[in-house]
C-alpha positions as CSV (number, residue, x, y, z in Angstrom):
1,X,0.0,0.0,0.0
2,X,1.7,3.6,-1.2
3,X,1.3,6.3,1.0
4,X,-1.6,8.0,-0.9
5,X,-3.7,4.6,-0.4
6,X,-3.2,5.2,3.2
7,X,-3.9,8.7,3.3
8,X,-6.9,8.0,1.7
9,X,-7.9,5.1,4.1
10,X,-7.4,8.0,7.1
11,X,-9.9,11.0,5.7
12,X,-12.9,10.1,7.7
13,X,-16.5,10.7,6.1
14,X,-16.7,13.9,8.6
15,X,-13.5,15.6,6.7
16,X,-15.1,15.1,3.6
17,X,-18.9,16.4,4.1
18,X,-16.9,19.2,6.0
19,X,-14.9,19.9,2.7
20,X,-18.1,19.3,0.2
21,X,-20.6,21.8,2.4
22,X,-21.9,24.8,1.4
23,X,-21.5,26.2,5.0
24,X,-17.4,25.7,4.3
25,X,-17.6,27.2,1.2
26,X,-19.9,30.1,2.3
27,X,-17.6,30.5,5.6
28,X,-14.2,30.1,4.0
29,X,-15.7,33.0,1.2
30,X,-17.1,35.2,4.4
31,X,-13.1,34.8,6.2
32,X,-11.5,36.2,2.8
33,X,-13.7,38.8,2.6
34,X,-13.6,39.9,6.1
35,X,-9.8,40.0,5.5
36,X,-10.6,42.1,2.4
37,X,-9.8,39.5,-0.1
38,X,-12.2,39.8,-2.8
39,X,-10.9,38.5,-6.2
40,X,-13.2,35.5,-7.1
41,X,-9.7,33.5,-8.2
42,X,-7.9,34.1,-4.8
43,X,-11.0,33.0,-2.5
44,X,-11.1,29.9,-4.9
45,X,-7.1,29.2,-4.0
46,X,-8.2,30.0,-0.7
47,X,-11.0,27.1,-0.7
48,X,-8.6,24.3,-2.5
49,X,-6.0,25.2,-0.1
50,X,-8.1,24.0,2.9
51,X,-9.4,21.3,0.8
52,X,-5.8,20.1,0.9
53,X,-5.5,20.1,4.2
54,X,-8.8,17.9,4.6
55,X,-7.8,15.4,2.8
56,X,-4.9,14.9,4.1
57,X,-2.4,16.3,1.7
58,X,-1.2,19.7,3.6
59,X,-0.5,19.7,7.4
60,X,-3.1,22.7,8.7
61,X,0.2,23.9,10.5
62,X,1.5,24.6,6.7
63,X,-1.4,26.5,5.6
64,X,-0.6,30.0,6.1
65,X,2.7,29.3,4.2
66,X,0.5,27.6,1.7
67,X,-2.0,31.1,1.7
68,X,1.1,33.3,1.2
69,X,2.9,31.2,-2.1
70,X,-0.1,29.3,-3.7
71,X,-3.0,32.1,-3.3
72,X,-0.1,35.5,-3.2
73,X,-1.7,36.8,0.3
74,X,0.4,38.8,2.4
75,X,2.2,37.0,5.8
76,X,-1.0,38.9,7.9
77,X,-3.5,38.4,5.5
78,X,-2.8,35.0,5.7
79,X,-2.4,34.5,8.7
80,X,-5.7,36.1,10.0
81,X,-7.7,34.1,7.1
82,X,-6.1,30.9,8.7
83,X,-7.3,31.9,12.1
84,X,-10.9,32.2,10.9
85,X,-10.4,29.0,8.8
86,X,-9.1,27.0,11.8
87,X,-11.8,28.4,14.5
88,X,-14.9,28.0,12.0
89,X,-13.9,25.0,10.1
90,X,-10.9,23.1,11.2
91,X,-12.5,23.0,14.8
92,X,-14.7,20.8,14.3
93,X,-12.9,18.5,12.9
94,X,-9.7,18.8,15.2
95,X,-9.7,15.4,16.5
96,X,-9.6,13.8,12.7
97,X,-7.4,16.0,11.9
98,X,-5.1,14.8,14.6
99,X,-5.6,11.5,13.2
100,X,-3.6,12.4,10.3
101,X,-1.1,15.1,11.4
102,X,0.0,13.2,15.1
103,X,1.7,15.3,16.9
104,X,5.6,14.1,16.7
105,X,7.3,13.0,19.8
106,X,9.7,16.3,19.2
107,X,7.4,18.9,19.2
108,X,6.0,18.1,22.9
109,X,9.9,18.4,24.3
110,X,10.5,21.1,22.5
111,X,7.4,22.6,24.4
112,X,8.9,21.8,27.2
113,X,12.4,22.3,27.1
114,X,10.9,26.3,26.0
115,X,8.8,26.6,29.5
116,X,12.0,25.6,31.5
117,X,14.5,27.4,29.8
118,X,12.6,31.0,29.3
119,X,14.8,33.7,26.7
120,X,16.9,35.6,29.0
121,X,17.1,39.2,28.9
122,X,14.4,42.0,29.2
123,X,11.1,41.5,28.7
124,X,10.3,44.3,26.4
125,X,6.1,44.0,26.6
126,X,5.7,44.0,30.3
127,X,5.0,47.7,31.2
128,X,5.8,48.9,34.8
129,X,2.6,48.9,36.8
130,X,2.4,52.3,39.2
């Protein structure tokens, strides 16, 4: 069995109604224009792009990247269309999701190893209280 076999064995039935709704499509259209993304083509990048990642062929942690180079949206355009994609959409589907996308064993220790060795220096965004 390749890898796409697989991948395609691991897209549960949920992923897929998710991806062929017309509540995705109208949400992932209201998120762009929200952002002030209004070009027919770029929405429609915008709605393959996630697509991808419901099926198992782009990890969501990749899809800002994936907004910036495949649809042209700037880093903060991007970024804030992801955030509306991921709290409307990709919520309720987070537990499939992790299905496909585990977390690696790495990313956990990293976590960790950043809470008990904190930067050192100044914190510049804490303000002095009076």
């Amino acid at each position: 069995m390749d890898s796409e076999e697989k991948n395609n064995q691991l897209v549960s039935s949920k992923l897929i109604n998710l991806m062929e709704s017309e509540d995705a499509s109208l949400w992932i259209t209201k998120i762009c224009m929200d952002n002030g993304v209004k070009e027919e083509d770029v929405i429609e990048n915008v709605s393959y792009q996630v697509g991808l990642a419901l099926l198992g062929k782009l990890p969501p942690k990749d899809l800002p990247k994936s907004l910036e180079e495949k649809a042209g949206l700037s880093h903060e355009i991007a970024r804030d269309i992801y955030q509306g994609i991921d709290q409307r959409l990709l919520s309720q589907v987070r537990e499939e999701l992790s299905k496909m996308y585990p977390v690696s064993p790495e990313q956990p220790k990293q976590a960790e190893e950043a809470i008990k060795n904190p930067p050192k220096g100044k914190d510049t965004y804490r303000e002095k209280v009076e």
